[in-house]
N, C-alpha and C positions, 0 to 999 in steps of 0.2 A: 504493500500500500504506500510506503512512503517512495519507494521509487516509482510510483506512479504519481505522486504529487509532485515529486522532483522535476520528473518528466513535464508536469502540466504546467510548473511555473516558468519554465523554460519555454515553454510554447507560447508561453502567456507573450514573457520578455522578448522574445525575436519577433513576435508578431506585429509588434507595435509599432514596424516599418515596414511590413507584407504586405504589399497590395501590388495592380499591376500596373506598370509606366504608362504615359502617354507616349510612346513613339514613332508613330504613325501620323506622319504628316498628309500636306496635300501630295507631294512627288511619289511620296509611296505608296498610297492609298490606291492614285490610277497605274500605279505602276501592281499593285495587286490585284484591284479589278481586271485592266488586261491583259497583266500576266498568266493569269487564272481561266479567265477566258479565252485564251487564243491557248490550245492545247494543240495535237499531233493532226488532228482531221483535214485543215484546211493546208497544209503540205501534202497530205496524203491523199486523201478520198475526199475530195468538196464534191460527189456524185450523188450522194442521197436524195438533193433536192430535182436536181437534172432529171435522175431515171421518174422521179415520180410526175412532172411536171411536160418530159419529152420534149423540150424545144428553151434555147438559149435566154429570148427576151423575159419567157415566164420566170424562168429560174431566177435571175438577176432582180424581175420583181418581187421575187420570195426572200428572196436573200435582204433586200430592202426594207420589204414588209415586216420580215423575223428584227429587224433592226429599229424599225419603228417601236414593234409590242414591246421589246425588250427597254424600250427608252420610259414607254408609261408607266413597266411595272418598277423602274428604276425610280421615278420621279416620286410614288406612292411610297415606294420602300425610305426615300429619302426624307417622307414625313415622318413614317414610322420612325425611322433612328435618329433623329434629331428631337421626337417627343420623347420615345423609349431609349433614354440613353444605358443600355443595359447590352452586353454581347451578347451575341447569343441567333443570333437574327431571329426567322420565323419564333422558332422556341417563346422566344420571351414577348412576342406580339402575339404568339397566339393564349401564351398565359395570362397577358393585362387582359386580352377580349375576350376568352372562354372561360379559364380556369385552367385547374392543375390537369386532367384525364387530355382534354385533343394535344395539349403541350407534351406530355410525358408519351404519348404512341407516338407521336411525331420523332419526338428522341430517340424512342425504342427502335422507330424503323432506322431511322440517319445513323444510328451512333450503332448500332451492333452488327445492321448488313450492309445499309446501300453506302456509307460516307468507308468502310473497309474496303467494298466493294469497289468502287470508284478509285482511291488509294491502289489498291491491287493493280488495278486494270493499266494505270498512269504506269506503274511501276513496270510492267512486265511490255508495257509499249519501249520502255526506253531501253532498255533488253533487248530488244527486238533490234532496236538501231542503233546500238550501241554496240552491240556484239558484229553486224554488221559488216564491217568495213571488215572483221581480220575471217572473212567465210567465203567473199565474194560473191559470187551467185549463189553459191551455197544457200540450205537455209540451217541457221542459227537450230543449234540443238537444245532442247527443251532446258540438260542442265544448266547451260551456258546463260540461257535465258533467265531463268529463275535466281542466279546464283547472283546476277547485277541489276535485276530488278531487287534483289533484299540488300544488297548492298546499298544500291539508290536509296530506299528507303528507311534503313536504316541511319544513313549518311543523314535523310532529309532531317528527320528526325531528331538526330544529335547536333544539328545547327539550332533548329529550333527550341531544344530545352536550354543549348548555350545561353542565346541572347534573341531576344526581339529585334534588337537592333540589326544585330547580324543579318535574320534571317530577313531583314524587309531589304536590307543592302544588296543582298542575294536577287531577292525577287527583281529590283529596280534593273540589276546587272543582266540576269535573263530574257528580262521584256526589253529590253534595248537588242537585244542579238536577236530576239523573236520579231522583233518591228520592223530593225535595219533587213533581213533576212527577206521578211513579207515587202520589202523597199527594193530590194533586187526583184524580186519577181514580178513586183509593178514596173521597174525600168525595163525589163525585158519586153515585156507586157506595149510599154508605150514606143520603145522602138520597133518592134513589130509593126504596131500600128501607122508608125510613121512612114513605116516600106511597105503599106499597099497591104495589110494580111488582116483583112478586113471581112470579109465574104460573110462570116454569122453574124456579125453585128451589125448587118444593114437590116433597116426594118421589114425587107422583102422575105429574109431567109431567116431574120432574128426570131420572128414568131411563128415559122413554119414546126409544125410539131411533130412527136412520132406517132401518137395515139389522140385521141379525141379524149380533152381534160374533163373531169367529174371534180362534182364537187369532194367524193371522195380522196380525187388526187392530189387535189390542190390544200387539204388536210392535213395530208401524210405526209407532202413537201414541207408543211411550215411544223411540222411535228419534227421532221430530220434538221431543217433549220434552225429553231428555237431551242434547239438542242448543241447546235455549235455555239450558240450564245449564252449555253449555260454559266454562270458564274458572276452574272448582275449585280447579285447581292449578298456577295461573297464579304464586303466590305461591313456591310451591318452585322457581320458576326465577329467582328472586334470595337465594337464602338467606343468601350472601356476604353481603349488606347491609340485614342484617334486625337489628336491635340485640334481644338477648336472644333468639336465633333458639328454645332450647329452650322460651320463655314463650310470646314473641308469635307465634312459625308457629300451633301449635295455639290457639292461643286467637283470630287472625282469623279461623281456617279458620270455629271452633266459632261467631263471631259471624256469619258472613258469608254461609254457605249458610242455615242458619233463617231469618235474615234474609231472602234473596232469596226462599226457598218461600214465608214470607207473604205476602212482595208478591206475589209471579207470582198467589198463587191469590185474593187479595183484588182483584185489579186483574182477574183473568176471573170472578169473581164481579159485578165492578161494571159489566163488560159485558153480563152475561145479565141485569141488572137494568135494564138501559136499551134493550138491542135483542133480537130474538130468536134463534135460533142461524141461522136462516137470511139473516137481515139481517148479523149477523155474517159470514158464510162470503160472502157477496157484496159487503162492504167491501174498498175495496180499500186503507185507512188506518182502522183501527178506531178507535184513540184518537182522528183526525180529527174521524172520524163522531161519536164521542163530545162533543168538543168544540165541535164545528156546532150539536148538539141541544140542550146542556144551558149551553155557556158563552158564550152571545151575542157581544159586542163582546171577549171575553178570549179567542175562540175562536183567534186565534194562537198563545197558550201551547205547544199539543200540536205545531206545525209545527214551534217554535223547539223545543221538548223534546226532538222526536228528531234534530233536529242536532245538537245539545249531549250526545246522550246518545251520536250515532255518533261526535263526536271523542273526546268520554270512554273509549270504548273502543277506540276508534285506538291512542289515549295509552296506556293500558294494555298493550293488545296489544304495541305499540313496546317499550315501559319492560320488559314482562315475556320475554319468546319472542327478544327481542335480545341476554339473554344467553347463549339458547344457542349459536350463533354464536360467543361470545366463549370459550366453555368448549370446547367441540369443537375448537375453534383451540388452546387452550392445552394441550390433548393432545394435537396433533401431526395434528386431527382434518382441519383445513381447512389455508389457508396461514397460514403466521407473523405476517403483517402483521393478522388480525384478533382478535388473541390478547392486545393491545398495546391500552395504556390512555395516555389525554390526562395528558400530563405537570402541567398546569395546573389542568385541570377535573377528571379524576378519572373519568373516563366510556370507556365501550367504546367511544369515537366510531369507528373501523373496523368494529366489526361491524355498531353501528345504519346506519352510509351506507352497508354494501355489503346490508343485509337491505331497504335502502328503497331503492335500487337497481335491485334485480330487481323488486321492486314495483311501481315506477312504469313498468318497460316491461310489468309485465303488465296497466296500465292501458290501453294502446293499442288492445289487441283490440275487438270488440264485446261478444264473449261468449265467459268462460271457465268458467261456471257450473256446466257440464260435467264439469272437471280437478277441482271443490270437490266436487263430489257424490258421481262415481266413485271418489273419491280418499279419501271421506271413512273407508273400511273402515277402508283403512291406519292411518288416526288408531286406530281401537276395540284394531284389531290390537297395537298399543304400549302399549294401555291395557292389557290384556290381558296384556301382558307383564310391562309392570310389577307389576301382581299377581300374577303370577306371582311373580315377581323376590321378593316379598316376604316369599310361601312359603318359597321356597328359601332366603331368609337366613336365614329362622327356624330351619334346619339346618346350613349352611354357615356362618354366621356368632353363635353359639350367646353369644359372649361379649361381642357389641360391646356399646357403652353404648347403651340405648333410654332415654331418658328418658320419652317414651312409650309403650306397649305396646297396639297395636291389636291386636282378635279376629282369629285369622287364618280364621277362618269369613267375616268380612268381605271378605276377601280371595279368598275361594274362590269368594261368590255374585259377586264383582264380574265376577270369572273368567270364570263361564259366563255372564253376562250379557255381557259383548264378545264370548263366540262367537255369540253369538245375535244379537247387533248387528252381525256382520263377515260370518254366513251370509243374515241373515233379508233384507237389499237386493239380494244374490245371486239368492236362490231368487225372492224376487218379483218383481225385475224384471232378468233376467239381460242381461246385454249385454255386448260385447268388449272395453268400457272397461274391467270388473275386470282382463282380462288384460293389458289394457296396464298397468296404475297396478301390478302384480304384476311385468309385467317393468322394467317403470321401478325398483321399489322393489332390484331383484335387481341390476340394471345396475350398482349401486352399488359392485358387487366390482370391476370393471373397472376403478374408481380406486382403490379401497382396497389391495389386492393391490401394485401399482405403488408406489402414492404412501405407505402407511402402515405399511405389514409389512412392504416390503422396504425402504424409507426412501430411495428417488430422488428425489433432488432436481435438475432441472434447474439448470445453472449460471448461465443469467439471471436465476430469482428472486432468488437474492441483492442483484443490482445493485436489482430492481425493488422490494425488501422495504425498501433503504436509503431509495432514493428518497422511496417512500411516507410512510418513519419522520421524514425530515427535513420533508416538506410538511406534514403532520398535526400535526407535535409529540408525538409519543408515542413509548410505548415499553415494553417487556415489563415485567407486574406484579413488583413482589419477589417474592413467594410465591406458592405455593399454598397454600389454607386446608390449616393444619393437620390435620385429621378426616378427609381425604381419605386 
């Protein structure tokens, strides 16, 4: 007993400077948004929106279009985090609007399968072309694969419990080599253009299609596109350590989605100015192919690019989606031990090792592509909610301070646009995975119930909480942000 007293007045004493920095400027913030967002797809496969769409001009509208929604749900999210100055993103907007049950399934799903899941998938991409260059045509063998995507991620990992600072240095460093990179393949792109290599981009042939468009298709194009734009509001899940969260949230948001819409639709322009759509749709590395045609002996560039571009957003993905973990913990959401901040560094070092953790055993499989696909509703369904959520405060919470004020019209098309995104994979290609990733997402009560409403705590955690707090060095934040 007394060296558990010892132990607590110790916790007590170091805590009383534990909390987490602001270091997250404006330069880092769009440098995390579009670090985050520009991942391995638009080097490799920008095809998903083409094949569903069948013809050049539609695509490049989709590409547009996916650029616009992604701006409104940005503007909405930017009310949220500038009222809710809390990390954590959706999590903690959907706990001020619901309560503790849709906040805690939302965690259940992100933090145990889909945000490992995702983690994994980043990891074993950069494996893929990383290991690359020493195989040549070869293909990369699976050890090979697996042994440098846990490397990567574990690497990513141990930046991230170092330092914040570090890891956002990182980030800024990657989305510069991921920009200049997407900047080569726009110059190529426009000196094409300038020599005549024009042919699908005149309005004669731009809108000639392969198949007769359904509203179906035109669905499933802004479903593969909205999906390369994933990572919007990857920023509102540090808001905690955003310095001048009411200036710089909304003003990376406002730099950082325009930003990526230009490039996305300047870099598939610069495609259809050097190959044709069906050349394209039959690459199986288009920036590659890009690179092969146009950049002789520099043609390594685009291999090294998008490894650089997948750790970039490894890092990101780490730095950003890890603090939810830490927040859900610190409501009582997960256990105690990940809720607890490095008494030295200043980092969520429990939540990042146990979110790369499960990560790295879900590197083991062959193929989990599956859990990401199936799984992916769940994602729109939260989306969804969250606008919802933002509705409802607009009544429910009539006096808070907004320093921003989004259209809640914005809020409404986002709305029916996640039910259209949570139905439309449903109806087209129905299988018993939704049922399962539904009961999965429900199972959630089973601990919740137990462990958080009625507040059981087994009596071994204790010992095991101590344990972990003396190994690690950590120990619960002083506070919670105020605004909460």
């Amino acid at each position: 007993m007394e060296s558990e007293k010892m132990l607590g007045e110790e916790t007590t004493s170091v805590s009383a400077s534990v909390q987490l920095e602001k270091r997250v400027g404006l330069f880092s913030g769009v440098a995390l948004i579009v670090g985050t967002m520009i991942g391995s797809g638009i080097f490799v496969s920008p095809k998903g929106v083409l094949r569903e769409v069948g013809g050049v001009g539609p695509s490049l509208l989709v590409w547009t279009g996916c650029g616009l929604i992604s701006t409104m749900g940005a503007v909405v999210y930017a009310e949220l985090g500038t009222m809710i100055k809390e990390s954590g993103g959706e999590y903690a907007y959907l706990f001020r609007a619901f309560g503790p049950i849709p906040a805690f399934l939302y965690q259940w799903t992100q933090v145990i399968l889909l945000l490992p899941a995702s983690l994994a998938a980043i990891a074993l991409s950069f494996g893929i072309y990383a290991g690359q260059p020493f195989f040549g045509s070869c293909k990369v063998p699976d050890l090979v694969v697996k042994s440098l995507a846990a490397v990567c991620l574990v690497l990513v990992t141990a930046l991230n419990c170092i330092s914040v600072k570090l890891a956002a240095r990182i980030q800024v460093f990657f989305t510069a080599i991921k920009v200049l990179a997407l900047g080569v393949i726009i110059g190529v792109g426009i000196y094409s253009l300038a020599l005549g290599n024009t042919p699908w981009l005149t309005p004669d042939k731009a809108f000639q299609t392969r198949h007769t468009i359904t509203i179906s298709d035109v669905g499933l194009a802004f479903y593969q596109g909205l999906w390369a734009y994933d990572g919007w509001n990857n920023l509102n899940f540090v808001t905690e350590e955003i310095e001048k969260p009411a200036r710089n949230l909304p003003l990376a948001i406002m730099i950082s989605i325009p930003l990526v819409t230009l490039l996305y639709v300047l870099t598939n322009v610069a495609y259809f100015s050097v190959m044709t759509p069906s050349e394209l749709l039959a690459s199986g590395a288009v920036a590659v192919t890009l690179g092969n045609r146009w950049l002789g002996v520099m043609a390594w560039i685009m291999p090294l690019s998008v490894a650089c571009s997948v750790f970039g957003s490894l890092n990101g993905t780490m730095f950003s989606l890890g603090r939810l973990c830490y927040t859900a913990a610190r409501k009582g959401h997960m256990v105690e031990i990940l809720s607890m901040i490095h008494v030295e560094l200043l980092t969520p070092s429990p939540a990042l090792i146990f979110t790369s953790t499960i990560a790295l055993i879900m590197i083991i499989p062959n193929d989990f592509d599956a859990i990401i696909n199936y799984f992916s509703f769940a994602a729109w369904m939260f989306y969804g909610s969250t606008f919802l959520a933002h509705i409802v405060m607009r009544f429910t919470q009539k006096d808070a301070h907004r320093p921003i004020k989004a259209p809640v019209l914005f809020s409404a098309l986002m709305f029916l646009a996640s039910l259209y995104l949570i139905v439309a994979p449903i109806i087209s290609e129905p299988d018993l995975w939704y049922l399962y990733a539904a009961i999965f997402i429900v199972a959630g009560l089973l601990f919740y119930f137990p462990f958080v409403h009625f507040g059981w705590n087994p009596p071994f955690m204790k010992y095991i909480t101590m344990g972990l707090q003396m190994l690690m060095n950590v120990s619960p934040p002083t506070e919670a942000p105020k605004d909460v």
